[in-house]
PASEBA-1860 file (N, C-alpha, C; in nm, 3 decimals):
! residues 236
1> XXXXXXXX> -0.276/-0.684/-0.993/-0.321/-0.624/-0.867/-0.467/-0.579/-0.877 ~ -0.547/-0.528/-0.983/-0.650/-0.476/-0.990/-0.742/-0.571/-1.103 ~ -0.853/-0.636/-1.004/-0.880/-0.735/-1.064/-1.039/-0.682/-1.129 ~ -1.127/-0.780/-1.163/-1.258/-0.765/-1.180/-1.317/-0.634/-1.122 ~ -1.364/-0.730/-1.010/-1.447/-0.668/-0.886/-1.386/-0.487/-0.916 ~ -1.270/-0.477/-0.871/-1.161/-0.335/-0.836/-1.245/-0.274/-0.996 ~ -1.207/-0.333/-1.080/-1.233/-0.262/-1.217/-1.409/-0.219/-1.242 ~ -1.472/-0.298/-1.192/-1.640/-0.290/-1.180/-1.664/-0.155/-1.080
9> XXXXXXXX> -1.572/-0.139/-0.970/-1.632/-0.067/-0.876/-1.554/0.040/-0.933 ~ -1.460/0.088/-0.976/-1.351/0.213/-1.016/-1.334/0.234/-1.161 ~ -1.421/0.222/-1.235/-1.384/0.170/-1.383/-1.415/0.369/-1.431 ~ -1.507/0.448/-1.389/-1.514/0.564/-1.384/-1.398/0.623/-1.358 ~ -1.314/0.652/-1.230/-1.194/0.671/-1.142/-1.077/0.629/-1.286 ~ -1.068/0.546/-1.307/-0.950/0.425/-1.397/-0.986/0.514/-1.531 ~ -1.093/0.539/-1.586/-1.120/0.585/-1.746/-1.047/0.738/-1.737 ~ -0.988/0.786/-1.622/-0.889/0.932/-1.679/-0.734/0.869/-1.694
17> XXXXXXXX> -0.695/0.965/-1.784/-0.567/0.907/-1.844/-0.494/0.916/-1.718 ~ -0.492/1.026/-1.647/-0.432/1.027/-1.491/-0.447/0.916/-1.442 ~ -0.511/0.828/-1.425/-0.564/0.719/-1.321/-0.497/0.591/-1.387 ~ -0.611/0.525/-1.466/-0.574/0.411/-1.556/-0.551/0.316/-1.427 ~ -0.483/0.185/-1.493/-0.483/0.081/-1.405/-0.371/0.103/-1.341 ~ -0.245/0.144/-1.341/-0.130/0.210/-1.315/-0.176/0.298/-1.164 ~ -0.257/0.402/-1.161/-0.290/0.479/-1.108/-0.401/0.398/-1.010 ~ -0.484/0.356/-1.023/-0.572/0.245/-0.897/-0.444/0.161/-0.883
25> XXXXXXXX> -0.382/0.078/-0.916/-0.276/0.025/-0.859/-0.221/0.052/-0.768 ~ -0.187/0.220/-0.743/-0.074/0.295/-0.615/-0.220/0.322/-0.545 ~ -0.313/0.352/-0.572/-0.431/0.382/-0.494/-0.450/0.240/-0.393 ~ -0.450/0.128/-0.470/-0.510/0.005/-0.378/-0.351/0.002/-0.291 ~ -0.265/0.014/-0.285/-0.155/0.002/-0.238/-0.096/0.115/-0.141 ~ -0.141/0.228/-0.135/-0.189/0.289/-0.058/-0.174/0.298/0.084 ~ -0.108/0.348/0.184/-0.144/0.309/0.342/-0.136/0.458/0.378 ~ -0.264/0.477/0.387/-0.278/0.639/0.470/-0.367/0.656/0.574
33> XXXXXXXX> -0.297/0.738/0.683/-0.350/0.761/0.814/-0.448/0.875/0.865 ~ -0.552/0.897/0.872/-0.586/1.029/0.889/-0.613/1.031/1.065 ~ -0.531/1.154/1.119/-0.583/1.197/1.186/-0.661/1.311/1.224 ~ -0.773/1.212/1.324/-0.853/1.317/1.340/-0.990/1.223/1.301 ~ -1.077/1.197/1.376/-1.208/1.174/1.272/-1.326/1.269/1.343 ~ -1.307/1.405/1.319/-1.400/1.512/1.308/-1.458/1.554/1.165 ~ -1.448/1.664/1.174/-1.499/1.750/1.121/-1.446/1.759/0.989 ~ -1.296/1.735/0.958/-1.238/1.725/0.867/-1.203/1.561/0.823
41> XXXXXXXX> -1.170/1.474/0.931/-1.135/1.362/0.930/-1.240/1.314/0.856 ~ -1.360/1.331/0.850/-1.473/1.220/0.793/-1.530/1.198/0.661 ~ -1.467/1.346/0.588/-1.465/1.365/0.459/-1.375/1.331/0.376 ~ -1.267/1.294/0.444/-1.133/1.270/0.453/-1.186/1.108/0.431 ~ -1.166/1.042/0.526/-1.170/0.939/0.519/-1.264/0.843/0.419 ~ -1.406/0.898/0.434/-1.459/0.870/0.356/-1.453/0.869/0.196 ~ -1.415/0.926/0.121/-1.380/0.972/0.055/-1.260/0.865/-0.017 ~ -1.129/0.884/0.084/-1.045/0.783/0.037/-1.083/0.683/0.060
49> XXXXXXXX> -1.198/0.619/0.139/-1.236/0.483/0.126/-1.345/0.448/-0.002 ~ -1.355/0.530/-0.032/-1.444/0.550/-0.140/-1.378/0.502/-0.256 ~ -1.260/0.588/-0.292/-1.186/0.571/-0.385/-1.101/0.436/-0.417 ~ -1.079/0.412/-0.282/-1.038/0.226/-0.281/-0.839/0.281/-0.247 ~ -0.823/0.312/-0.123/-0.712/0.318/-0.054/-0.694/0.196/0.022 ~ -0.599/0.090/-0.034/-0.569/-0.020/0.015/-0.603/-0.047/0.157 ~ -0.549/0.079/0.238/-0.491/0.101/0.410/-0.574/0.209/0.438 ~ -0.643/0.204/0.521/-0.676/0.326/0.548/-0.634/0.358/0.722
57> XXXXXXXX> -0.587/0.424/0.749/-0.581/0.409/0.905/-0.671/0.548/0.998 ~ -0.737/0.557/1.102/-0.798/0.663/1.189/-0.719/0.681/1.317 ~ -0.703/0.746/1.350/-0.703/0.817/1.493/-0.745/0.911/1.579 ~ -0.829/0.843/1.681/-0.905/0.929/1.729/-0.914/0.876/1.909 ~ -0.960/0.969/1.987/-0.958/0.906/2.105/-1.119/0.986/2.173 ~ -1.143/1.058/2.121/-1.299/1.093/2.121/-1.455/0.999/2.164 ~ -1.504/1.055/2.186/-1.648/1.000/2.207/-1.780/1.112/2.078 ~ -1.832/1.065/2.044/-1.930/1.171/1.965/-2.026/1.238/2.071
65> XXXXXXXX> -2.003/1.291/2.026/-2.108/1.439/2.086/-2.253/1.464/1.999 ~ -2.369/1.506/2.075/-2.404/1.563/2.024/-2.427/1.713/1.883 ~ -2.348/1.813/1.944/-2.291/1.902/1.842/-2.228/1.830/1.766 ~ -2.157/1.762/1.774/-2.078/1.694/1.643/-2.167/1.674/1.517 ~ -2.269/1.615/1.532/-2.349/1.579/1.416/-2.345/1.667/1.302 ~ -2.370/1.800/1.315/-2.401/1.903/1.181/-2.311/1.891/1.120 ~ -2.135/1.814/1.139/-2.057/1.794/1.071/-1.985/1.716/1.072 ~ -1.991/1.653/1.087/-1.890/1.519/1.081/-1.991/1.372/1.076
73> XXXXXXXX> -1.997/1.380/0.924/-2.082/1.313/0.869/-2.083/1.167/0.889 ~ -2.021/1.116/0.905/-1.974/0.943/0.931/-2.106/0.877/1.092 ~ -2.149/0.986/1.117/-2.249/0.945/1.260/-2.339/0.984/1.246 ~ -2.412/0.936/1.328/-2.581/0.942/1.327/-2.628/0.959/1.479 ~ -2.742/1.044/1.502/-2.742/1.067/1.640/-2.782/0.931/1.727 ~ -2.819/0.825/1.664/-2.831/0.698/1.785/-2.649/0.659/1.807 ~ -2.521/0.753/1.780/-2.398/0.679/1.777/-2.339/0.801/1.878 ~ -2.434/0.873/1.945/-2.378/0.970/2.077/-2.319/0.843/2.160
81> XXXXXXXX> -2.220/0.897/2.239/-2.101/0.837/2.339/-2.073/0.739/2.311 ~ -2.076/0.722/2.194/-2.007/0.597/2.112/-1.820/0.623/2.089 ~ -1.757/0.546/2.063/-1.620/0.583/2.010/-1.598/0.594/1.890 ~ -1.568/0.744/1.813/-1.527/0.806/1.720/-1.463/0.665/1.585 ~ -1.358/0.593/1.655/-1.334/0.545/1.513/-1.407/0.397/1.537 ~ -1.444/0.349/1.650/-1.543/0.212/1.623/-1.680/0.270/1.528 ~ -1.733/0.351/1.539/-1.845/0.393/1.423/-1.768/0.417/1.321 ~ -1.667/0.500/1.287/-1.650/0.548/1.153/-1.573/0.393/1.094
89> XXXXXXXX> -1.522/0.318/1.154/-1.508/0.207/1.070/-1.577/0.115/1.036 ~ -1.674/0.106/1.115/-1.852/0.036/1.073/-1.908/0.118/0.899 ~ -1.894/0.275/0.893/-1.983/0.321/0.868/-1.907/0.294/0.697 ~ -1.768/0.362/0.709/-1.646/0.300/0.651/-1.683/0.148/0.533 ~ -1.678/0.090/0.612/-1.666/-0.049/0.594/-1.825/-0.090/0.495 ~ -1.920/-0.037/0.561/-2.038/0.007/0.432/-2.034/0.069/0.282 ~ -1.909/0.181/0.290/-1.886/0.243/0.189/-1.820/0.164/0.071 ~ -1.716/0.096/0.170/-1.598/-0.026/0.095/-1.520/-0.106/0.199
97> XXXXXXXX> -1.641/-0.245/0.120/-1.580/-0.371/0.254/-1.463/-0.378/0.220 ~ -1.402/-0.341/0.065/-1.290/-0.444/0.014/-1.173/-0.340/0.106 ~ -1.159/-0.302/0.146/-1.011/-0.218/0.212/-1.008/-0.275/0.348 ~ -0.879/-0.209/0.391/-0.855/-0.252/0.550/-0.855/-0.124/0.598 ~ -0.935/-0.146/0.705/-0.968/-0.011/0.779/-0.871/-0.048/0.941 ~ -0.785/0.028/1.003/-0.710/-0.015/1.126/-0.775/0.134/1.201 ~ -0.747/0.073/1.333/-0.794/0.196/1.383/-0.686/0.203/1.517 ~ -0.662/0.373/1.554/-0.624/0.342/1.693/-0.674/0.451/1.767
105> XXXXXXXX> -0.775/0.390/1.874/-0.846/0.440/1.952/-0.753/0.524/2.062 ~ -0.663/0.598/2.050/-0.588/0.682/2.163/-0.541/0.811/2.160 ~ -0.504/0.862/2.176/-0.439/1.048/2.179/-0.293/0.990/2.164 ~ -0.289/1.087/2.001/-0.102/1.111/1.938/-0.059/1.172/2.081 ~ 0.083/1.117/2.121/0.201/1.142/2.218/0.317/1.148/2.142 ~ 0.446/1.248/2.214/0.576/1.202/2.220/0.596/1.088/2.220 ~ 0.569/0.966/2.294/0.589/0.817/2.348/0.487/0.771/2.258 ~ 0.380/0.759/2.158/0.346/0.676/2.085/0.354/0.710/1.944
113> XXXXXXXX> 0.353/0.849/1.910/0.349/0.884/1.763/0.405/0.812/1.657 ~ 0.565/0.772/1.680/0.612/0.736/1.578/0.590/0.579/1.557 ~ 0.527/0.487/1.658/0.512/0.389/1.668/0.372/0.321/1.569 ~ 0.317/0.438/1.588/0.189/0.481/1.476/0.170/0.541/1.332 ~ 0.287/0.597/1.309/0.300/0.650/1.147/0.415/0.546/1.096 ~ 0.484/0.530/1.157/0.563/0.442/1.083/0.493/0.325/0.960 ~ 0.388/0.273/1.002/0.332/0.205/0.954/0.205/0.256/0.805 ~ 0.261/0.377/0.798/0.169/0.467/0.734/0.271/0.520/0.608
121> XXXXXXXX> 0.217/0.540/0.467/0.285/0.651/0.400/0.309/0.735/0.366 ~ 0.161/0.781/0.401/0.103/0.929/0.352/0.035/0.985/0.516 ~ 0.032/1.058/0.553/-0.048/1.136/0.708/-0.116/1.255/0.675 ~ -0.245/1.247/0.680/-0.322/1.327/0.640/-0.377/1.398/0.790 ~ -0.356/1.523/0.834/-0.362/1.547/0.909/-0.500/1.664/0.973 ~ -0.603/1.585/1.003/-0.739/1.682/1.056/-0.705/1.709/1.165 ~ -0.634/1.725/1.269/-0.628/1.772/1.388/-0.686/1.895/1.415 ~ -0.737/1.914/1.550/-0.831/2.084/1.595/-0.739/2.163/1.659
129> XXXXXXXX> -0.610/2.116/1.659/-0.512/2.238/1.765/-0.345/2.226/1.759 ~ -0.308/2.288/1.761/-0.117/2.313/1.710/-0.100/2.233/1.821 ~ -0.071/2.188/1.902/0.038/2.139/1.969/0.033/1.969/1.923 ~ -0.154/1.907/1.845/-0.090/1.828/1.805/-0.057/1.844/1.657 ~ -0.089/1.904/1.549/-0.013/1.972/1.520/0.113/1.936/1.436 ~ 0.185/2.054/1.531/0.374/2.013/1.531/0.361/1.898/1.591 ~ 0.298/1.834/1.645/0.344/1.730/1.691/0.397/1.632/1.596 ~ 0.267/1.647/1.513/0.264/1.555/1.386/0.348/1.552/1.252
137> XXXXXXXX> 0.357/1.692/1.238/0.456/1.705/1.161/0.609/1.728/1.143 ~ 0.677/1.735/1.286/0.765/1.726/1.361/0.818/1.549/1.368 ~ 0.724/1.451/1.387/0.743/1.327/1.349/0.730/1.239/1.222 ~ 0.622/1.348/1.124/0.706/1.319/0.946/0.830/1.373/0.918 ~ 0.838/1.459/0.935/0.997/1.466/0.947/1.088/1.397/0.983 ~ 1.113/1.390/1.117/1.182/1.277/1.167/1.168/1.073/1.122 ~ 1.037/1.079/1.017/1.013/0.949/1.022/1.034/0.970/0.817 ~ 1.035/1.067/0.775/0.994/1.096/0.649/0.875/1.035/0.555
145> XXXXXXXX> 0.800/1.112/0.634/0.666/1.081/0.609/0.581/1.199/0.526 ~ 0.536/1.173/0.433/0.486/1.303/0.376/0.361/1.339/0.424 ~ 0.320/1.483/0.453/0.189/1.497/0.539/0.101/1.613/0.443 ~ -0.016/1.571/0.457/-0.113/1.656/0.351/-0.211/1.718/0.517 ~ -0.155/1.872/0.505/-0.221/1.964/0.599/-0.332/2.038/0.549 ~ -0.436/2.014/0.677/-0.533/2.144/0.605/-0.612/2.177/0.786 ~ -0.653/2.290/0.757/-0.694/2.334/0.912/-0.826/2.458/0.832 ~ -0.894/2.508/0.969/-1.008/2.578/0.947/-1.068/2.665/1.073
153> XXXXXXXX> -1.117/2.805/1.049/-1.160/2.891/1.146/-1.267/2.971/1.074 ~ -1.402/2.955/1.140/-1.458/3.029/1.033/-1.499/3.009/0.920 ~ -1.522/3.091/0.849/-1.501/3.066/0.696/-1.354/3.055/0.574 ~ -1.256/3.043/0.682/-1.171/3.038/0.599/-1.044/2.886/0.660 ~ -0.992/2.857/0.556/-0.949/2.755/0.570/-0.792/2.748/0.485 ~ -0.703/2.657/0.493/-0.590/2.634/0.484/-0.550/2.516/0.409 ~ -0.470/2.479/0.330/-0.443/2.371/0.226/-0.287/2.365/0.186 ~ -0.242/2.231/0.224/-0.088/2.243/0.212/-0.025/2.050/0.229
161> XXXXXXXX> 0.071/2.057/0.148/0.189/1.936/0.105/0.274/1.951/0.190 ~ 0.323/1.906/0.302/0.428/1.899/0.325/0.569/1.795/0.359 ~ 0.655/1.808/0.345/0.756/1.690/0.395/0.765/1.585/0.266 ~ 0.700/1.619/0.103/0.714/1.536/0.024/0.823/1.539/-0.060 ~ 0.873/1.443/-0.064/1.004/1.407/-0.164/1.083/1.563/-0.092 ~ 1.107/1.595/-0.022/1.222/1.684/-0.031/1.183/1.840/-0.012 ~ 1.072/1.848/-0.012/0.977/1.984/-0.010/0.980/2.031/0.122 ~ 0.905/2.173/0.158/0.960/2.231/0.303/0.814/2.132/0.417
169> XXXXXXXX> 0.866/2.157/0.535/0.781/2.148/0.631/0.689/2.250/0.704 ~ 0.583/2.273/0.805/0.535/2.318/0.876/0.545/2.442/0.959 ~ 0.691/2.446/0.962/0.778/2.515/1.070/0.887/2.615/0.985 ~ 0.899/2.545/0.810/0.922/2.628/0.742/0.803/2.749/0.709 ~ 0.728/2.754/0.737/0.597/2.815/0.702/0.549/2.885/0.879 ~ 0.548/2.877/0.960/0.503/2.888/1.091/0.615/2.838/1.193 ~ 0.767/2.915/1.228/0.857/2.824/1.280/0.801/2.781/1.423 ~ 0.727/2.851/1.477/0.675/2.783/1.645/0.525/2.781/1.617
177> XXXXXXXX> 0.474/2.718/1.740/0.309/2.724/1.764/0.326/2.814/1.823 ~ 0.159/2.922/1.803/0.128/2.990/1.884/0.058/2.933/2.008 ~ 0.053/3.022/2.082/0.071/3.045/2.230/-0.136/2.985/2.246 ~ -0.153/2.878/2.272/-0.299/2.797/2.266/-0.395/2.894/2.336 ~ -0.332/3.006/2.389/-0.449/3.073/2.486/-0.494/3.209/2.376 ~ -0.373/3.250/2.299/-0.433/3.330/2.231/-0.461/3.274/2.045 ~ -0.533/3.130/2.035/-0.593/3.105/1.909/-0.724/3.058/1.911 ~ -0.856/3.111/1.845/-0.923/3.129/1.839/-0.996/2.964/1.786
185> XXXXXXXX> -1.069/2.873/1.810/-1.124/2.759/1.796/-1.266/2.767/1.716 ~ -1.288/2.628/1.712/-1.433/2.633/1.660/-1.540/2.619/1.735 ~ -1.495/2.560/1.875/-1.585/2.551/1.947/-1.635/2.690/2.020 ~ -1.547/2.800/1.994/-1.602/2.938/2.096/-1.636/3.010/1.951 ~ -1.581/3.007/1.825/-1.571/3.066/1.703/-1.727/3.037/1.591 ~ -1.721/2.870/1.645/-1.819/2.803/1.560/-1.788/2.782/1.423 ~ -1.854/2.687/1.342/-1.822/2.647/1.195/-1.894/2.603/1.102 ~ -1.952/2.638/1.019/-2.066/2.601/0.910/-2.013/2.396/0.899
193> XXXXXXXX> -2.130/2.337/0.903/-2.102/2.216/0.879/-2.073/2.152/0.730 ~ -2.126/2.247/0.624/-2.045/2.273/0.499/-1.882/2.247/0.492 ~ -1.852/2.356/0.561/-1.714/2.397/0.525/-1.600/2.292/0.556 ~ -1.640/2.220/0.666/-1.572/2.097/0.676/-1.561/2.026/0.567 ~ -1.681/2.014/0.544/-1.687/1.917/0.413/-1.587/1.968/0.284 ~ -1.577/2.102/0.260/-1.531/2.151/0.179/-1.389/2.126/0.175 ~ -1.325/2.166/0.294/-1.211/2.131/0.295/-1.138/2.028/0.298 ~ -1.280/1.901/0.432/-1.190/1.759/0.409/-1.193/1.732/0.269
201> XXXXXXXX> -1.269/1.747/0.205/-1.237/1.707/0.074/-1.161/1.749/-0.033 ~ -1.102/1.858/0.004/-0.967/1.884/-0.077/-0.858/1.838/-0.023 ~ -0.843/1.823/0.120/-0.771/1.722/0.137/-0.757/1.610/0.108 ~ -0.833/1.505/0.056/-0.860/1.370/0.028/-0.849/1.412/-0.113 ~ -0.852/1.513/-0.146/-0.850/1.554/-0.334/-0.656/1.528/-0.362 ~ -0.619/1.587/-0.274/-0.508/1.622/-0.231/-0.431/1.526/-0.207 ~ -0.472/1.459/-0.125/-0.369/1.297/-0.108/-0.386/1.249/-0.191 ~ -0.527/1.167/-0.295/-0.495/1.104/-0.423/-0.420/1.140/-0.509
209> XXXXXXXX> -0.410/1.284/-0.532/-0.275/1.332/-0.634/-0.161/1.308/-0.627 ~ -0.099/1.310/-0.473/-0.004/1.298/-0.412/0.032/1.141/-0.437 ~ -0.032/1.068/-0.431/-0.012/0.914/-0.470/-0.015/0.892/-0.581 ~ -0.081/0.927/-0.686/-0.079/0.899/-0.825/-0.005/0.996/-0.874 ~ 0.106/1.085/-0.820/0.224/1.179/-0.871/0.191/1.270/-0.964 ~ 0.046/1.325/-0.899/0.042/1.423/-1.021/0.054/1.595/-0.953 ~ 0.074/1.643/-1.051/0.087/1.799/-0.981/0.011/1.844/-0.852 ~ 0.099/1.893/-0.784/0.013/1.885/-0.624/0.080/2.044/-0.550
217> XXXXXXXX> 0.020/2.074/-0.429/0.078/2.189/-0.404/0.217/2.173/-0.358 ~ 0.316/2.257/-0.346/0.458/2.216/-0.333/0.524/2.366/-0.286 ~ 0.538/2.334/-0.140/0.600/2.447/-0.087/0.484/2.629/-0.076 ~ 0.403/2.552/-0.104/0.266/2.591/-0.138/0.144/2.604/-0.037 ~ 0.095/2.738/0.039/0.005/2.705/0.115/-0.133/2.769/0.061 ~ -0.218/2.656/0.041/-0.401/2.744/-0.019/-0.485/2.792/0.052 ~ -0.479/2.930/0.051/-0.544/2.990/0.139/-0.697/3.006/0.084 ~ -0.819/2.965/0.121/-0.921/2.964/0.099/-1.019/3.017/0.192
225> XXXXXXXX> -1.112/3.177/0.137/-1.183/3.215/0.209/-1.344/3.219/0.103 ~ -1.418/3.082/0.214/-1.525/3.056/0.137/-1.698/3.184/0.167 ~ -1.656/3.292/0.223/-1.730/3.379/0.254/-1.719/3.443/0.120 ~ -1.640/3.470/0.064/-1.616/3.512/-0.012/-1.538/3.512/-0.177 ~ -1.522/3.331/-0.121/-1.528/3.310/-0.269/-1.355/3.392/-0.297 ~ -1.266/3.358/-0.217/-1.122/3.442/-0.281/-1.042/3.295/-0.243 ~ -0.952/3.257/-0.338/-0.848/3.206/-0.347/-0.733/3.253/-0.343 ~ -0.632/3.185/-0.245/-0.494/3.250/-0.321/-0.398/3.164/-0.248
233> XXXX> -0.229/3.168/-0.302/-0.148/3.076/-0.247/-0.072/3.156/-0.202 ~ 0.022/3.089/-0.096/0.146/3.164/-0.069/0.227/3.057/-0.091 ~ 0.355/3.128/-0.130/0.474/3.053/-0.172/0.536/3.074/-0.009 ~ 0.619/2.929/0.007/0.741/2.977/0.126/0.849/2.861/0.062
END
């Protein structure tokens, strides 16, 4: 499965005993979905395309914005009112032709979700708001799909496994969404264009572990406040 070329471009990646050819093997084989290609999605994605994820899949139904730029690195300001994942799979596809990049240009539904992860093994989830959300993780469940969560307000941010091999869900941790009028966003809150970065990339830290079966968080949520430099987990 992992030929020349794979070994020339990953031979760094492959030289930890974690990895090896064994380990790029489940990496090139791989089919993971991220939604979201913001703020979190792009570090995310990038990242695992970097690493050489067989599949990579996006979802997004967005246009870029101006404000977008300070964080969500995958665009450039000549790619305003452009569509979110037709650039990031251009930009993608620069990083590493050799993968398959799929994209689906629409807003997760009741009526399309599962028609869309199914095809996925891992769901890495950047979304900006709970209702999609549970949405999402409400349909790894139902599809048994394992989902690598992470969310952000501020300077502080969130890190979590869920739905793997047998481990709790979303709702074990948070049983309802709160009420959308009283949670606080980034767009009225605002967000260092750092911190995205920080986090998509423990997420994408996060899913490679999760595929190459190595110790990962489990039932486990990482609470990270980068103002201050404090770590800590909660068990549920």
């Amino acid at each position: 499965m992992i030929n020349t070329s794979d070994f020339l471009r990953y031979n760094r990646q492959m030289a930890m005993e974690e990895v090896g050819i064994l380990g790029q093997t489940k990496i090139k084989q791989a089919r993971v979905l991220v939604i979201g290609a913001g703020g979190l999605g792009c570090p995310v994605a990038l990242y695992l395309a970097a690493s050489g994820v067989g599949t990579l899949g996006i979802v997004d139904f967005d246009t870029i914005e101006i404000h977008n730029l300070h964080r969500q690195i995958l665009y450039h300001e000549k790619d305003v009112n452009r569509y979110k994942t037709t650039v990031a799979t251009e930009r993608l596809k620069t990083v590493n032709p050799h993968i398959t990049i799929r994209t689906h240009n629409e807003k997760l539904t009741a009526e399309n979700i599962a028609s869309i992860l199914i095809n996925y093994d891992y769901i890495v989830d950047g979304s900006d708001n709970f209702s999609t959300r549970y949405l999402v993780n409400d349909s790894c469940v139902h599809l048994s799909k394992t989902l690598i969560y992470g969310s952000i307000l501020g300077f502080e941010g969130q890190l979590a496994v869920f739905n793997h091999q047998g481990s709790k869900d979303l709702r074990a941790l948070f049983p309802a969404a709160p009420d959308p009028k009283l949670v606080p966003n980034c767009s009225l809150n605002g967000v260092l264009g750092t911190f995205t970065g920080i986090i998509g990339t423990m997420m994408a830290h996060e899913t490679l572990k999760v595929i190459l079966d190595l110790p990962h968080l489990n039932n486990e949520l990482l609470l990270i406040d980068t103002k201050n430099w404090i770590w800590s987990k909660l068990r549920f």
